[in-house]
C-alpha positions in Angstrom: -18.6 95.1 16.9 -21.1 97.2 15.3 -24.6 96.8 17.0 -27.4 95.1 14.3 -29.8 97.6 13.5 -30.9 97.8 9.6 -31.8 94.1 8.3 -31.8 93.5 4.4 -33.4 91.0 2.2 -32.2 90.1 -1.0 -35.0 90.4 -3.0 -38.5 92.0 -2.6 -41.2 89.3 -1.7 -43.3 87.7 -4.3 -46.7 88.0 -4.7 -47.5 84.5 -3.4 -46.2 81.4 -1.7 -44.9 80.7 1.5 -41.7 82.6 1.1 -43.1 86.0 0.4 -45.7 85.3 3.5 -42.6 84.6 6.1 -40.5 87.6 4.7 -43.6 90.1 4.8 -44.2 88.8 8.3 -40.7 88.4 9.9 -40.8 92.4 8.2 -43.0 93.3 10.1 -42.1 91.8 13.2 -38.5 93.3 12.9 -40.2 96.6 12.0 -41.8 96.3 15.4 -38.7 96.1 17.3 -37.1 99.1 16.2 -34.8 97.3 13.4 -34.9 98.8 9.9 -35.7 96.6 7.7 -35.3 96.8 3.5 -35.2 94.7 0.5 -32.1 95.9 -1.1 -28.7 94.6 0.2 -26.5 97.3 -1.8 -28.0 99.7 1.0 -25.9 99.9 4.3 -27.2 97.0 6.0 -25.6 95.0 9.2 -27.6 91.9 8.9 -28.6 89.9 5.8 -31.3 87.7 5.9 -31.3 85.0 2.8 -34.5 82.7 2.5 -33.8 80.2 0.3 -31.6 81.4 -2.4 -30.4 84.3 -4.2 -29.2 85.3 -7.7 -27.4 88.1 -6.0 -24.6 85.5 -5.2 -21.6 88.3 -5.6 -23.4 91.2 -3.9 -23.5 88.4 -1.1 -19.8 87.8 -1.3 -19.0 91.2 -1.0 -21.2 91.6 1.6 -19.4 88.9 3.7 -16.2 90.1 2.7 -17.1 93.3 4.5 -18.4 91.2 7.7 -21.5 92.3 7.0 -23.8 88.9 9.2 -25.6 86.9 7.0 -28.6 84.6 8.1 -29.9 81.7 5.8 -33.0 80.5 6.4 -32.8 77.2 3.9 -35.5 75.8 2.4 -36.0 72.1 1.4 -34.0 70.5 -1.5 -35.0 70.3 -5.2 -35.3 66.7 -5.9 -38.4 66.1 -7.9 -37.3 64.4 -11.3 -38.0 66.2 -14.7 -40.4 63.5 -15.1 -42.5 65.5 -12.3 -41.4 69.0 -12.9 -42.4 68.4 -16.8 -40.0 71.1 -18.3 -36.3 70.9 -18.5 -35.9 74.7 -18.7 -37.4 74.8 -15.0 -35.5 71.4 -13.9 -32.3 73.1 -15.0 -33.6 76.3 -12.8 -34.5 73.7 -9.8 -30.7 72.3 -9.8 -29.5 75.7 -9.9 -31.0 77.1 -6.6 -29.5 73.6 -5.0 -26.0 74.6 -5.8 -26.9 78.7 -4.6 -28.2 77.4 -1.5 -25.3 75.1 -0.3 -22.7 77.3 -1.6 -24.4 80.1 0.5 -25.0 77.2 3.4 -21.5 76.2 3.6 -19.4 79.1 2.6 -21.3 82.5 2.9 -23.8 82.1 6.0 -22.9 82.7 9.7 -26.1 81.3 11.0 -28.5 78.4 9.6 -32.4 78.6 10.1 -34.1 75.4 9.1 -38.0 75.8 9.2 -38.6 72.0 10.4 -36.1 69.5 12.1 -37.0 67.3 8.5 -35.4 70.0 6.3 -32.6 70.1 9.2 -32.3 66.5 8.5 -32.7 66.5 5.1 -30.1 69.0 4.4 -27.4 67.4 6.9 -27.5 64.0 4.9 -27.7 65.5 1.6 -25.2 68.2 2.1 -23.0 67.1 5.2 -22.9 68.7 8.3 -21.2 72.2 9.1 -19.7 74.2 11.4 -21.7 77.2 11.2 -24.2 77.8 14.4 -27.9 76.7 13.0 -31.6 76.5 15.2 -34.7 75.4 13.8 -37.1 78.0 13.8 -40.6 77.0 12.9 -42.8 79.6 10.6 -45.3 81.4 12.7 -48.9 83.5 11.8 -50.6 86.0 13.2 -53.9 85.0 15.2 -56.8 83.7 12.6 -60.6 84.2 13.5 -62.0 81.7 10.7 -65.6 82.5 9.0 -67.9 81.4 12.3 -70.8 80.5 9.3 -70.9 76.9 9.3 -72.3 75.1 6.4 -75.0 71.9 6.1 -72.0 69.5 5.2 -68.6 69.1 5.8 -65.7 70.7 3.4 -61.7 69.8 2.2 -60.2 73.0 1.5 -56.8 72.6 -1.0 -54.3 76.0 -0.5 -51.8 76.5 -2.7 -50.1 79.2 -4.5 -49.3 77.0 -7.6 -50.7 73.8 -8.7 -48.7 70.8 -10.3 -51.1 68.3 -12.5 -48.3 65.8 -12.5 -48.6 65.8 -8.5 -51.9 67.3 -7.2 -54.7 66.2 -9.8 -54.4 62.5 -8.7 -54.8 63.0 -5.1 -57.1 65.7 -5.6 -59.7 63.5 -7.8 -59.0 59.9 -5.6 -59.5 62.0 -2.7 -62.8 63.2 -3.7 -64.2 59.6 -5.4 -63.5 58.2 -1.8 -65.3 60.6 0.4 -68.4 59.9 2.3 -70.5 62.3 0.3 -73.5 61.9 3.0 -70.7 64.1 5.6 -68.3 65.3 3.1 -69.9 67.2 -0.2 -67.1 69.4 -2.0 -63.7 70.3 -2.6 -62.7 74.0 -3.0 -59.6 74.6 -4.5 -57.7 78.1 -3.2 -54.1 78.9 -5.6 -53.3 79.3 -9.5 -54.4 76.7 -11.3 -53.8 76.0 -14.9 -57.0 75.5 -17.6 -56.0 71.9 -18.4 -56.0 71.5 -15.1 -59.5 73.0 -14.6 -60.4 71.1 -17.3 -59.6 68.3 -16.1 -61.6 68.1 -12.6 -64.8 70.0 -14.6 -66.6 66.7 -14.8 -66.7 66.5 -11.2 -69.2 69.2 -9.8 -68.7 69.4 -6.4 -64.6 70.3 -6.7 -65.0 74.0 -6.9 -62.0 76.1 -8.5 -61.4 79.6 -7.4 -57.7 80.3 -8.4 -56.0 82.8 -6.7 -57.6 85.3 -4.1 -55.9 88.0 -1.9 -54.8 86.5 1.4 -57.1 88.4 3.7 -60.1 86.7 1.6 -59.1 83.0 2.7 -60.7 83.7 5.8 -64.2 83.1 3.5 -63.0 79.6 2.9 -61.7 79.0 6.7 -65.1 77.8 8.1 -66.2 75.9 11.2 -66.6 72.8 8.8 -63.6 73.0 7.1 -61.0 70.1 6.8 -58.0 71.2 5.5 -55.6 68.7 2.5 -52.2 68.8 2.6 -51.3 68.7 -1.3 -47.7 69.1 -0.7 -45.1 66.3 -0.8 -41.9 66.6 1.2 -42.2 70.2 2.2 -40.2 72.1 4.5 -43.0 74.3 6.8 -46.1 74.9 4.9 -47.4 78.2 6.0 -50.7 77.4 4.3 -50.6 74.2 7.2 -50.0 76.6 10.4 -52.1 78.8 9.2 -54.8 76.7 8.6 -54.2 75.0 12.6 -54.1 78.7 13.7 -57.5 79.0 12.3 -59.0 76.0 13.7 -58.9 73.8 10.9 -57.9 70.2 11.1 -55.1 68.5 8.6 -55.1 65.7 6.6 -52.5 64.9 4.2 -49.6 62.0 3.7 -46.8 61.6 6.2 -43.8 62.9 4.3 -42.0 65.9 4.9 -42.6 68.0 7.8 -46.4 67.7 8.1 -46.6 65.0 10.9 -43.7 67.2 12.4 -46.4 70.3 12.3 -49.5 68.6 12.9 -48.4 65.9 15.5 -50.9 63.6 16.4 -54.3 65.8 17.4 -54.6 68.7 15.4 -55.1 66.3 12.2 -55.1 62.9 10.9 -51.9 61.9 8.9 -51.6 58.8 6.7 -48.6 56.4 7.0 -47.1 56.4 3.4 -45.2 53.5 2.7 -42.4 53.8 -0.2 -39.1 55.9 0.1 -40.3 59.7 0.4 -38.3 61.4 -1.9 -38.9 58.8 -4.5 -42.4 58.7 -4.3 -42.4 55.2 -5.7 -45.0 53.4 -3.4 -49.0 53.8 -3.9 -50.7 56.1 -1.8 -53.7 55.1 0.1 -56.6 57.2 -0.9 -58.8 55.8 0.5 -57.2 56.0 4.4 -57.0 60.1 3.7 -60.2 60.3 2.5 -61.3 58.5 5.1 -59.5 60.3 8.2 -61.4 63.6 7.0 -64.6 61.0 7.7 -63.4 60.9 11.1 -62.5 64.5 11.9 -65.9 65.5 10.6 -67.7 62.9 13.1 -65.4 64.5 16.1 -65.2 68.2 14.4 -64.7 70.3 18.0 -61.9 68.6 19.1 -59.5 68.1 16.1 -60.5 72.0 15.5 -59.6 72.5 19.2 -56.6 70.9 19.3 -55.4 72.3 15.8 -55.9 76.3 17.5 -54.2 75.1 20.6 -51.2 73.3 18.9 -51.1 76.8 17.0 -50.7 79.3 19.5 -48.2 76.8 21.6 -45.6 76.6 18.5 -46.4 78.8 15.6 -46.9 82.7 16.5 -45.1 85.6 15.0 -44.4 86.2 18.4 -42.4 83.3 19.4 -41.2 82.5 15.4 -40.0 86.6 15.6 -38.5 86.5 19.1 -36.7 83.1 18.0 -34.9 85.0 15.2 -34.1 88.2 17.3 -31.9 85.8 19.6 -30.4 84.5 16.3 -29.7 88.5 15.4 -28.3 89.8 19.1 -26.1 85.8 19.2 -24.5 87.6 15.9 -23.7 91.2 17.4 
């Protein structure tokens, strides 16, 4: 068998979001190792690496049909309601990439990546298991020095490369009204963010808006009294969360998804949520998150300790990238 030497993806990465950040920095790992590495699987390729889904479902085919290895790292499911994705045109879109990514699961892929042992789970119930060889492979991040400038009050940073009112602006603003404002004075908001939605939290002065910035200038925002909230609901591996424990920053957020998973029991404070998870249909306690940042802030140096260790223990690009080159030589 031909030795693995040239690795394509798909499709070039996006701008933003957690996807393009893993395929820029798997990239450049690979890149490192003496593998070639392109976005263009028409070129001659020995190893395909699909993240998520991809609308070039019949260059795939052929690409399988010529035993050319294919790797899918799967992403969670699509199950929010059009109720909460608020446009049928995107719903329809949503239910779409679901049926991509199992058919390319079950039929197309000859090794699995799952980013969490949740969307392992999650996929497995939903989809049934399957034969083909799969690991869980946790995202990893470079090494983060945060902004050593440390303000007069505390902080809750928000990163996210798109906003959703229907889902965000709720535990954004409750979030806020239950903070101890004597520890805790502002909100800043990192990501794209729609003008009703600015609109919307104007009235409150101390949530601060600053849409989308490059990624190199997070580091401005990742201070010594930041606490970093979880917006996300049911999410596979948020690279916005290891990145913000790389940098020392401790987590809060609600206990759905993968984020207790992540942030285990020291690097953050998670809150119980109580309903069915992908239903949503239970109220959250505000109060309790906004609280738990209270908490952090009054014990700052050891969440933010613990959070950097947990870090460097499980999510490097060194460990995450040496995972996936046994996945590539298992396949030669």
């Amino acid at each position: 068998m031909k030795k693995i030497i040239r690795i394509g993806f798909p499709n070039k990465p996006a701008k933003i979001g957690g996807p393009a950040t893993f395929q820029n920095n798997l990239s450049k790992f690979l890149r490192s190792n003496s593998f070639t590495v392109c976005n263009n699987i028409n070129k001659n390729v020995d190893c395909i690496i699909v993240i998520s889904s991809t609308s070039k479902i019949f260059s795939l085919i052929k690409c399988k049909l010529k035993n050319i290895k294919i790797i899918h790292r799967l992403d969670g499911i699509n199950y929010k309601p059009l109720s909460k994705v608020g446009n049928l045109r995107l719903f329809i879109y949503f239910r779409l990439v679901n049926i991509l990514m199992s058919f390319i699961r079950r039929y197309l892929a000859d090794y699995i990546i799952y980013q969490s042992k949740f969307t392992e789970d999650w996929w497995n119930e939903s989809y049934g298991k399957i034969k083909s060889p799969s690991k869980i492979i946790y995202n990893g991040t470079y090494e983060i020095i945060n902004n050593k400038a440390k303000a007069e009050n505390y902080e809750i940073i928000c990163i996210e490369g798109n906003y959703n009112e229907k889902e965000n602006l709720e535990l954004i603003e409750q979030v806020y009204l239950n903070l101890n404002k004597k520890i805790i004075k502002k909100i800043n908001l990192i990501g794209n963010i729609s003008e009703s939605f600015k609109t919307k939290l104007s009235k409150y002065s101390d949530i601060h808006v600053h849409g989308l910035i490059s990624h190199n200038d997070l580091n401005k925002y990742r201070k010594n009294n930041s606490i970093q909230l979880s917006l996300d609901f049911n999410t596979a591996c948020p690279n916005s969360v290891i990145e913000g424990l790389m940098s020392g920053i401790p987590i809060i957020g609600l206990n759905t998804g993968s984020l207790k998973e992540l942030v285990g029991n020291e690097a953050g404070i998670i809150t119980e949520y109580n309903g069915k998870n992908l239903e949503m249909n239970a109220p959250i306690n505000y109060q309790e998150i906004a609280h738990s940042a209270e908490i952090i802030a009054n014990n700052y140096e050891k969440y933010s300790y613990n959070a950097n260790t947990r870090a460097k223990k499980y999510f490097t690009i060194e460990k995450m990238g040496s995972e996936y080159l046994n996945v590539i030589k298992s396949l030669n």
